[in-house]
VOVO-429165 format. One record per residue (C-alpha): residue number from 1; chain; y, x, z. Coordinates in steps of 0.2 Angstrom, whole numbers. Layout:
VOVO-429165
NODE   torba   paba      py      px      pz
NODE     NUM      A       Y       X       Z
...
This chain:
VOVO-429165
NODE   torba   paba      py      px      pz
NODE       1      A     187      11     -93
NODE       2      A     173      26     -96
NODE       3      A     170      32    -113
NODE       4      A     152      23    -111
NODE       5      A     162       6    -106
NODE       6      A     171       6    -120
NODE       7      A     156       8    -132
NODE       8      A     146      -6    -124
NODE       9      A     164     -16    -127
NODE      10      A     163     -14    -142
NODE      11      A     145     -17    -147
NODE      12      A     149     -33    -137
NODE      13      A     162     -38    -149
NODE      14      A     151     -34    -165
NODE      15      A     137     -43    -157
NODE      16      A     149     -61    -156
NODE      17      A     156     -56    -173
NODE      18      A     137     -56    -179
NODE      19      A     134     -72    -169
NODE      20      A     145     -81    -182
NODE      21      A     139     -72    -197
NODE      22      A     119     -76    -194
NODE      23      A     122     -93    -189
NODE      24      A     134     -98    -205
NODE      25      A     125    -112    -217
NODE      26      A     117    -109    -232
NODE      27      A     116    -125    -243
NODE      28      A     105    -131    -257
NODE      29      A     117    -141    -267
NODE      30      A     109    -153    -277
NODE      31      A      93    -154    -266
NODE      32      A      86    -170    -260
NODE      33      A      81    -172    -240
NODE      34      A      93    -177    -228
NODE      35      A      82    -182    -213
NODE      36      A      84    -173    -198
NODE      37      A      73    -165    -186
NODE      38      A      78    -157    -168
NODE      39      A      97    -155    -177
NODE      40      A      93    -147    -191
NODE      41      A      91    -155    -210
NODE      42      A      75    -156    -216
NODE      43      A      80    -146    -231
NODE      44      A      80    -128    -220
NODE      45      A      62    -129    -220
NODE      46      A      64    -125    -240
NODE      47      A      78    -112    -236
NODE      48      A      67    -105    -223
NODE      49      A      52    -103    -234
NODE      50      A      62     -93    -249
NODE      51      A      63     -75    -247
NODE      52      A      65     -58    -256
NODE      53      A      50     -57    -269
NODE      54      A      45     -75    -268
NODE      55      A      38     -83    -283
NODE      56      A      38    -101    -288
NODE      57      A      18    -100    -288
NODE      58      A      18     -93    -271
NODE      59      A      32    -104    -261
NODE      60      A      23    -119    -273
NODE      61      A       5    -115    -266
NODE      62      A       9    -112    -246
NODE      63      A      20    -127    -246
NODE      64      A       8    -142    -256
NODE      65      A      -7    -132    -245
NODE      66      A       4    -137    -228
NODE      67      A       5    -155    -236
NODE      68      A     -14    -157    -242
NODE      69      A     -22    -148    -225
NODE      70      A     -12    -162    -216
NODE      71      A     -15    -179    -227
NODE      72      A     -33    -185    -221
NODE      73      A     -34    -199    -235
NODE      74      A     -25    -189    -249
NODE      75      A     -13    -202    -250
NODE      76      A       2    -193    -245
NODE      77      A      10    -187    -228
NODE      78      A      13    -199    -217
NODE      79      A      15    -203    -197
NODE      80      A      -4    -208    -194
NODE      81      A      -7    -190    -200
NODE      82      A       7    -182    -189
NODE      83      A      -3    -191    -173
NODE      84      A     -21    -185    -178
NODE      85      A     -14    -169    -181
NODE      86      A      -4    -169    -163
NODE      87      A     -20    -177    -154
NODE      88      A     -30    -164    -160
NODE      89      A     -22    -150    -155
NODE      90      A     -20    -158    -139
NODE      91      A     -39    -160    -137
NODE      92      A     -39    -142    -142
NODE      93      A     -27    -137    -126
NODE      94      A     -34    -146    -115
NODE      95      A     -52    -137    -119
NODE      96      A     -44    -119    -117
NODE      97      A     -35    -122    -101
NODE      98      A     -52    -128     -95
NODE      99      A     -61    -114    -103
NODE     100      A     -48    -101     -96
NODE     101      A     -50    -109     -78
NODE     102      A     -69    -110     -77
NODE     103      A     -70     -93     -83
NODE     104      A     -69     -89     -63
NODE     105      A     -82    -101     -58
NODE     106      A     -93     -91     -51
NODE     107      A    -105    -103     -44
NODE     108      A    -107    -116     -57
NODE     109      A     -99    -129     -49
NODE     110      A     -87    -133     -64
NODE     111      A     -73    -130     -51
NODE     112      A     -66    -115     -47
NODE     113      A     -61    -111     -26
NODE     114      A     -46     -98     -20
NODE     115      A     -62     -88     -15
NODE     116      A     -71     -85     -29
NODE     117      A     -55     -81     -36
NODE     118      A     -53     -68     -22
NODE     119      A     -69     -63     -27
NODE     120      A     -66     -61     -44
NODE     121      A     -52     -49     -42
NODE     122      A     -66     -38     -33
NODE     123      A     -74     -37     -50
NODE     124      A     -77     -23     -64
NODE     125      A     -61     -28     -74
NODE     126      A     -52     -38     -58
NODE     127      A     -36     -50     -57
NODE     128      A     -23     -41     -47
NODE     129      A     -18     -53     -32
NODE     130      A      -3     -61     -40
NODE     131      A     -13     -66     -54
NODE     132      A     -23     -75     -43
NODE     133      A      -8     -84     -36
NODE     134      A      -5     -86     -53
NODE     135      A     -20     -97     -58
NODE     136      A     -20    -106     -42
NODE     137      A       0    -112     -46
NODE     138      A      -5    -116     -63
NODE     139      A     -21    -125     -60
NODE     140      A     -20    -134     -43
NODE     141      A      -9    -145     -45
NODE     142      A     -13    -155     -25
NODE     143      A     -12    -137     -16
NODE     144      A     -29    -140      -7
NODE     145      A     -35    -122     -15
NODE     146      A     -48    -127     -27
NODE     147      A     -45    -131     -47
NODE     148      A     -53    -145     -54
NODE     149      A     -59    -147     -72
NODE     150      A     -46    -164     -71
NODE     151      A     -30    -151     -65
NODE     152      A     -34    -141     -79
NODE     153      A     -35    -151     -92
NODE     154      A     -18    -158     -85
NODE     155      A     -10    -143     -83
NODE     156      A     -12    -139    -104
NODE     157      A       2    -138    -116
NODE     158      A       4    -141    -134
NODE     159      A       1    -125    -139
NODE     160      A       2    -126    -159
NODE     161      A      20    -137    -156
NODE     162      A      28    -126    -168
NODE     163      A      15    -133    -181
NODE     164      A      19    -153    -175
NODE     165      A      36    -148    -180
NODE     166      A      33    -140    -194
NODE     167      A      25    -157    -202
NODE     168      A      41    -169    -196
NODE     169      A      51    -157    -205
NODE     170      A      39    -158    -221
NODE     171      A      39    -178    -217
NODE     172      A      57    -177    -216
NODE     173      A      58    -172    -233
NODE     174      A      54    -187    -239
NODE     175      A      64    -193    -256
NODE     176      A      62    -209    -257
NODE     177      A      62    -215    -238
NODE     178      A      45    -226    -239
NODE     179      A      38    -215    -225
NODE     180      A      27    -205    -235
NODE     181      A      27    -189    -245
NODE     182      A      17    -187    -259
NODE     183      A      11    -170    -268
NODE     184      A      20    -173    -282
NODE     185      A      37    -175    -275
NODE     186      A      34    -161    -264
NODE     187      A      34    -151    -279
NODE     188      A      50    -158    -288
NODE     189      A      60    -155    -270
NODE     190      A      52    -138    -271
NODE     191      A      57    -133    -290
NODE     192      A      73    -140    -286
NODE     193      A      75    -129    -272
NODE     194      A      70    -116    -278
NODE     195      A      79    -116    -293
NODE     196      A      96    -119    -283
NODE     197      A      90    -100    -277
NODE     198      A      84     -92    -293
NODE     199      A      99     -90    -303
NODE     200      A      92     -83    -318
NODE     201      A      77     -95    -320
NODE     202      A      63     -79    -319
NODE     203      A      53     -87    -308
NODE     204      A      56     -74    -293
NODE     205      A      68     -71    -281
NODE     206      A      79     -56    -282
NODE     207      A      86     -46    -268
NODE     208      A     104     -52    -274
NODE     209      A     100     -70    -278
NODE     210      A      93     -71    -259
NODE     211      A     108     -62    -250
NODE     212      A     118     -78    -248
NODE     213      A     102     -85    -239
NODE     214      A      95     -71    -230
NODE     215      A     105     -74    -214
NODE     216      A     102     -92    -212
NODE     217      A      84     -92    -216
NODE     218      A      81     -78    -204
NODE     219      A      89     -87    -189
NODE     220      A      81    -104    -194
NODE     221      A      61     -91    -192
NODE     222      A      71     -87    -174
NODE     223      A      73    -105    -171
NODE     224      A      56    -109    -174
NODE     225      A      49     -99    -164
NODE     226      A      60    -100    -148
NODE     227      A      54    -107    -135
NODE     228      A      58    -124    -130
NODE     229      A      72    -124    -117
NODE     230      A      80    -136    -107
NODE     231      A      98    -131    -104
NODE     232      A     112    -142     -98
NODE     233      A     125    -147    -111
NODE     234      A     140    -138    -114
NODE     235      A     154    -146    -109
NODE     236      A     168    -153    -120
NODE     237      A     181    -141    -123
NODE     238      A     171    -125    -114
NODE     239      A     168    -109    -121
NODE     240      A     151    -105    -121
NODE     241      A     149     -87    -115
NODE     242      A     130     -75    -115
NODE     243      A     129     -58    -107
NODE     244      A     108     -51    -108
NODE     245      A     103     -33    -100
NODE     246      A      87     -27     -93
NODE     247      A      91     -23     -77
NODE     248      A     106     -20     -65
NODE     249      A     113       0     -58
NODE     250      A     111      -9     -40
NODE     251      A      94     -14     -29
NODE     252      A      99     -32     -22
NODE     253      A      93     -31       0
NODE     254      A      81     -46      -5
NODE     255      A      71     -51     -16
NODE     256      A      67     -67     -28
NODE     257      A      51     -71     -31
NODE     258      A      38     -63     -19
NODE     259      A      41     -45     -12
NODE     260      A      32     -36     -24
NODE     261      A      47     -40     -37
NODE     262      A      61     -28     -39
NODE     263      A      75     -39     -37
NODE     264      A      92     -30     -46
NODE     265      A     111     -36     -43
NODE     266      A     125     -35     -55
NODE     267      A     142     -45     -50
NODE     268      A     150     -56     -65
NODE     269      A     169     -58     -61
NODE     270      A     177     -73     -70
NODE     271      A     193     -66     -76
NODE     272      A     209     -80     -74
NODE     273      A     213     -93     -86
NODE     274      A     210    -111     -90
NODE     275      A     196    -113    -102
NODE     276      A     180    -118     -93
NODE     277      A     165    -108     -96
NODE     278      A     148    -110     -99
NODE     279      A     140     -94     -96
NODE     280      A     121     -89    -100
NODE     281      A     116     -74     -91
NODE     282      A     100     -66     -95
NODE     283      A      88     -52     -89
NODE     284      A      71     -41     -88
NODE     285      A      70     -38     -72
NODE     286      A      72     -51     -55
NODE     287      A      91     -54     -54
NODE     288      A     104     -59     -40
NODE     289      A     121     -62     -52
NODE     290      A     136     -61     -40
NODE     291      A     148     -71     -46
NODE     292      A     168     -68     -41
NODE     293      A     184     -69     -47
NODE     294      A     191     -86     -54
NODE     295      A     178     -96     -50
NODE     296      A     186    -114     -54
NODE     297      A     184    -109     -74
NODE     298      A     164    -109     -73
NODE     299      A     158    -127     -77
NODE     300      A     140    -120     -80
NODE     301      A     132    -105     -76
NODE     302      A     113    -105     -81
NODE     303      A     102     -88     -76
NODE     304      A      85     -84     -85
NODE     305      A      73     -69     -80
NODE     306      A      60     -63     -90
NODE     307      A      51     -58     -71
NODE     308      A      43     -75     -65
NODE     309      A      35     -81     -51
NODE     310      A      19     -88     -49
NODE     311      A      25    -105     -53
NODE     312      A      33     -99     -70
NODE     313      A      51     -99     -61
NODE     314      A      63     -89     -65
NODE     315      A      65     -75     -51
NODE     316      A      82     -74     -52
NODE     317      A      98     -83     -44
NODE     318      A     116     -84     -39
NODE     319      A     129     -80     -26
NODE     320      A     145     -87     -25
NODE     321      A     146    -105     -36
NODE     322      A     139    -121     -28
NODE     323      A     122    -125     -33
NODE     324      A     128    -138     -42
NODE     325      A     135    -127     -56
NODE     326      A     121    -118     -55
NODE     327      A     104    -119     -66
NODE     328      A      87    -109     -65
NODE     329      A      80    -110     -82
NODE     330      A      62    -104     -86
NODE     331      A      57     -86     -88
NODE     332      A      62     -79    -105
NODE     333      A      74     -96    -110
NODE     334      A      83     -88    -118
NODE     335      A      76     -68    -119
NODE     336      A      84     -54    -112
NODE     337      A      93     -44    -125
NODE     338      A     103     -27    -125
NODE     339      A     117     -20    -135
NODE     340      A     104     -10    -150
NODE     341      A      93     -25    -151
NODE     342      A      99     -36    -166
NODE     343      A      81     -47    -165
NODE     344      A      85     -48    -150
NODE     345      A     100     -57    -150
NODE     346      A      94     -67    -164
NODE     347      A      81     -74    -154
NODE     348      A      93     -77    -139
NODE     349      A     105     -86    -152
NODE     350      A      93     -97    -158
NODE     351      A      86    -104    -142
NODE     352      A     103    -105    -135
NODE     353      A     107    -114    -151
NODE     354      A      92    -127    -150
NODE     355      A      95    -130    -131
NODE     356      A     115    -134    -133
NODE     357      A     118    -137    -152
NODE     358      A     130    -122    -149
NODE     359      A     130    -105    -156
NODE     360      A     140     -94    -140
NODE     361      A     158     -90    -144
NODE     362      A     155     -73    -138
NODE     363      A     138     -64    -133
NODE     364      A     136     -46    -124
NODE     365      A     124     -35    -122
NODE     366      A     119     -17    -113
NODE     367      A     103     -11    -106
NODE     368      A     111      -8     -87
NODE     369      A     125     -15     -79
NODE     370      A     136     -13     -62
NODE     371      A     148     -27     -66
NODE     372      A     151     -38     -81
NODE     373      A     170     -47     -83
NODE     374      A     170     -65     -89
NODE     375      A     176     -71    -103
NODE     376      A     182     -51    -109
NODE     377      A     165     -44    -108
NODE     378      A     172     -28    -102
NODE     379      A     157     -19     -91
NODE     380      A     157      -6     -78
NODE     381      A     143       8     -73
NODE     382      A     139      13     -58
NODE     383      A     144      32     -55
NODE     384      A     129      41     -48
NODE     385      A     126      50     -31
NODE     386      A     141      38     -24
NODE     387      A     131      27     -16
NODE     388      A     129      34       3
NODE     389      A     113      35      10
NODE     390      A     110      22      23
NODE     391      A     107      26      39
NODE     392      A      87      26      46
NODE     393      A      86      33      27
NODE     394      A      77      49      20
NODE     395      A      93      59      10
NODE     396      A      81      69      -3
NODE     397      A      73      54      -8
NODE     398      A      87      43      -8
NODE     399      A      96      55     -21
NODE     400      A      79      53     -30
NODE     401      A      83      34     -30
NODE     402      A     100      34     -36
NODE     403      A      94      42     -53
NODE     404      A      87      24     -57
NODE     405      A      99      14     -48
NODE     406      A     116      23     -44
NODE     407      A     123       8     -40
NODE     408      A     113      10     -22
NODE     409      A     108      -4     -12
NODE     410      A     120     -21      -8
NODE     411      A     117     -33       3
NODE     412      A     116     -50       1
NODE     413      A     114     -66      12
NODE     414      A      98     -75       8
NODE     415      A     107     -90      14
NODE     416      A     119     -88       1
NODE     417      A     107     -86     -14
NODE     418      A     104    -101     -26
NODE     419      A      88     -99     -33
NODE     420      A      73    -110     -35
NODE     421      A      61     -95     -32
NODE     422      A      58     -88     -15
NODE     423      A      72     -77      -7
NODE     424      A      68     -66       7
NODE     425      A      71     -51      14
NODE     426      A      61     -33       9
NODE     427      A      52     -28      23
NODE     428      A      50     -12      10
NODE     429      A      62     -12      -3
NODE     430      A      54      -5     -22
NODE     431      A      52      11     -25
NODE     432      A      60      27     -21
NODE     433      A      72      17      -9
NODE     434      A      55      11      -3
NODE     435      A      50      28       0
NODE     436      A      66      34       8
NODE     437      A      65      20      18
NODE     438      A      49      24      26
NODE     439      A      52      42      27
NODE     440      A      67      39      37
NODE     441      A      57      28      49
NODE     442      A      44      42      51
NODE     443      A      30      29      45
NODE     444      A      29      42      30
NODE     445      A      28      63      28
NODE     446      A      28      76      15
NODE     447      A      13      83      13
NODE     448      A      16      95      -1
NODE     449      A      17      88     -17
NODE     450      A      14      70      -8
NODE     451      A      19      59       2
NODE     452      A       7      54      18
NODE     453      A       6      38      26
NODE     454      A       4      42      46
NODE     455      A      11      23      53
NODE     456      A       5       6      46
NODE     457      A      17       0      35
NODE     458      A      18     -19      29
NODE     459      A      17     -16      12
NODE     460      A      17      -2      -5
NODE     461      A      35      -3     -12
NODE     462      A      35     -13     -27
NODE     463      A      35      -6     -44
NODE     464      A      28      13     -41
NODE     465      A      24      12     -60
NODE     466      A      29      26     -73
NODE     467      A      43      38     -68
NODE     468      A      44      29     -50
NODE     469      A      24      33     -45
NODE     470      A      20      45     -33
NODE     471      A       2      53     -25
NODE     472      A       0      45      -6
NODE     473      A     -12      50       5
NODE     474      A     -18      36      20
NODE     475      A     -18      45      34
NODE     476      A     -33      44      46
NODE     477      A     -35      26      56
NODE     478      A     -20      19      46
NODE     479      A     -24       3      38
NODE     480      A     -23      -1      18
NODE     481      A      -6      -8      15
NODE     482      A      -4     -26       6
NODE     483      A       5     -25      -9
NODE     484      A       2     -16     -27
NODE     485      A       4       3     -30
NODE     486      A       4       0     -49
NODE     487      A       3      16     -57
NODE     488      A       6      28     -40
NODE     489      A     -12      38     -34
NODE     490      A     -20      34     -18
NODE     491      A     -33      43      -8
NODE     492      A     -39      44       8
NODE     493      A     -35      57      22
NODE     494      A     -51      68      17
NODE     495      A     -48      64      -4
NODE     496      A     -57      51      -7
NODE     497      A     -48      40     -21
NODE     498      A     -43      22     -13
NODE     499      A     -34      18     -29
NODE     500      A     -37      18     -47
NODE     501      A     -48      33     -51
NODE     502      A     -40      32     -68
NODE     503      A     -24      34     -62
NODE     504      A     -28      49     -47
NODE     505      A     -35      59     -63
């Protein structure tokens, strides 16, 4: 194991030490409100609203102010106001997604066509064409190409649900269990409270008499604010297991999720034993996790990416389990996060912990990986410039490529892949190996400090952002290239910018 390994080990093992600490309970004794609301007791909402600095006046005025914006009739907190509340911000949805749609509606119509998205993406500040396919997947729901005002107002969410929640667990507080909450037993369950807190009766909250409380209420904010995941249970008796890193040292052969994504692959071998596993494996970037080893212990294996398709789908997927062991959650449930992130991990704990009911028994986390080993955590690095260049492929720029991904290029099967994006093939793989793949074809030349286009090529290799972009210049009679140069400059064989003028200066 590399010097580097071993650190990543070991920030692996802090990281599910901290898992434990951050999630341990902090109880109000003495405080009344035992309801329950998604798992947790009504009573975190008043550990949740104590911090460092807080007075009794302060915690006194954001939380009777929650109640009173709420109660219509003044009368108390009760269901029917929960509903209007919930109805109206419903309403409320529905007349964004419709604003946002017909905000393309070039025509009047009061619907909006694939082409006058096209058109739009022609304009002064223009969609880029995924964002196109984008709106289309979100809007039209029948596929025939055109978004009705009825698809929109379908396709909307209930986008202050943190809010709806908020006032159960206000409800849930609830004393006396007549199915209202009043003002003034709002305030004796937030004096109490807060008293249980304020040790020595000042009125504030000192640094010290908040310690005990500081890592449950800052997991309970986490919690609150994950996004709402559905994740299969956990099985009895399973260790639940969640490795996150933002991208992979290799570059998979295809790619999940449309062709302009840059589709990574890490392999994930199960070490032997007989505890099942339920592992949650996590990323920025597009993901193929090639799974090997001791197969029979994984019960569960669910993959999220924070790269989505244009249906919102996870672009990432599995080799080597049956799909039936296999679940593609929804980009971002849960997050990526790395070894030096702790909010980060935070977040990812509590939306793990509000999908399953579980806190993992072990969590690891690095920014890159080659290969992960299950349940130990132990990772491995690619080492640089040992990847051979593949035949048909440009040396120089392949070195060039193995400085972002020295893991080089793996094939993989697209039969083989479980996903429940698209899986296909590159026709130009991203980047630099893009590039060296079309030098080595001759579709491309050096043309002093860039790279020149002499052969119609099916598309730009994907993510040319950043450190990866480059100038190219289309040669004469060789058409424009589908696809999306991101940050790379483009111009014409006599200099004429094709691209982003910003960019070429």
């Amino acid at each position: 194991m590399t010097g580097r390994s071993k650190f990543i080990l070991s920030a692996g093992v802090a990281l599910a030490a901290f898992a434990g600490v951050a999630c341990g309970r902090a109880n109000l004794v003495g405080v009344p409100g035992t309801g329950q609301v998604g798992g947790e007791t009504a009573r975190d909402m008043l550990i949740e609203r104590m911090r460092e600095g807080a007075t009794i006046e302060r915690v006194m005025v954001e939380m009777v102010g929650m109640l009173r914006a709420a109660d219509r009739n003044a009368d108390g907190l009760d269901r029917d106001d929960i509903a209007l509340q919930r109805d109206v911000r419903r309403a409320q949805g529905r007349a964004s997604a419709i604003g946002s749609g017909l905000a393309y509606d070039l025509d009047g119509d009061l619907k909006v066509t694939r082409a006058e998205l096209a058109r739009a993406s022609r304009s002064a500040e223009p969609m880029r064409e995924r964002e196109v396919e984008r709106q289309l997947a979100r809007f039209d729901t029948d596929g025939d190409g055109t978004m009705t005002i009825a698809e929109m107002a379908a396709s909307a969410t209930e986008r202050q649900r943190q809010d709806d929640e908020q006032l159960d667990r206000l409800l849930a507080l609830d004393p006396n269990g007549d199915g209202r909450l009043t003002a003034s037993e709002l305030r004796k369950l937030v004096e109490q409270a807060f008293a249980t807190i304020d040790r020595d009766g000042n009125g504030e909250i000192s640094a010290a008499e908040y310690a005990p409380f500081a890592d449950r209420a800052r997991m309970l904010q986490m919690e609150r604010h994950a996004p709402r995941c559905s994740l299969p249970a956990v099985p009895a008796g399973a260790r639940l297991i969640a490795y996150g890193g933002y991208e992979g040292d290799a570059i998979s052969s295809v790619a999940i999720g449309g062709p302009d994504e840059e589709t990574n692959l890490i392999d994930v071998t199960i070490e032997a034993g007989s505890t099942p596993l339920y592992i949650v494996l996590t990323s920025y970037e597009s993901m193929v996790w090639r799974i090997g080893g001791d197969t029979r212990r994984v019960a569960q294996v669910v993959v999220s990416s924070s790269k989505g398709d244009v249906r919102n789908i996870s672009a990432s997927g599995v080799v080597g389990l049956p799909q039936s062991r296999v679940a593609i959650a929804e980009p971002r449930c849960p997050s990526y996060f790395k070894g030096d992130d702790d909010n980060a991990r935070t977040a990812a704990i509590a939306t793990i912990r509000r999908a399953t009911g579980r806190e993992p028994d072990a969590m690891f986390g690095s920014y890159s990986a080659r290969g992960i080993s299950l349940p130990s955590g132990a990772l491995s690095r690619a080492e640089r410039d040992k990847a051979p260049v593949p035949r048909g492929f440009d040396g120089p720029m392949w070195r060039e490529a193995l400085r972002f991904w020295p893991g080089g290029l793996v094939a993989v099967d697209p039969r083989q892949v479980t996903a429940r994006s698209r899986v296909e093939r590159y026709s130009v793989l991203p980047s630099q190996m893009g590039l060296s793949q079309l030098l080595g074809s001759g579709a491309m030349l050096r043309d002093g400090n860039a790279l020149r286009i002499v052969r119609p090529i099916p598309r730009f290799p994907s993510s040319m952002g950043g450190a990866h972009s480059v100038k190219l210049i289309l040669g004469k009679g060789v058409p424009m290239p589908a696809g999306d140069p991101v940050h790379s400059c483009v111009v014409s064989d006599d200099g004429a910018v094709l691209g982003n003028r910003a960019i070429c200066r």
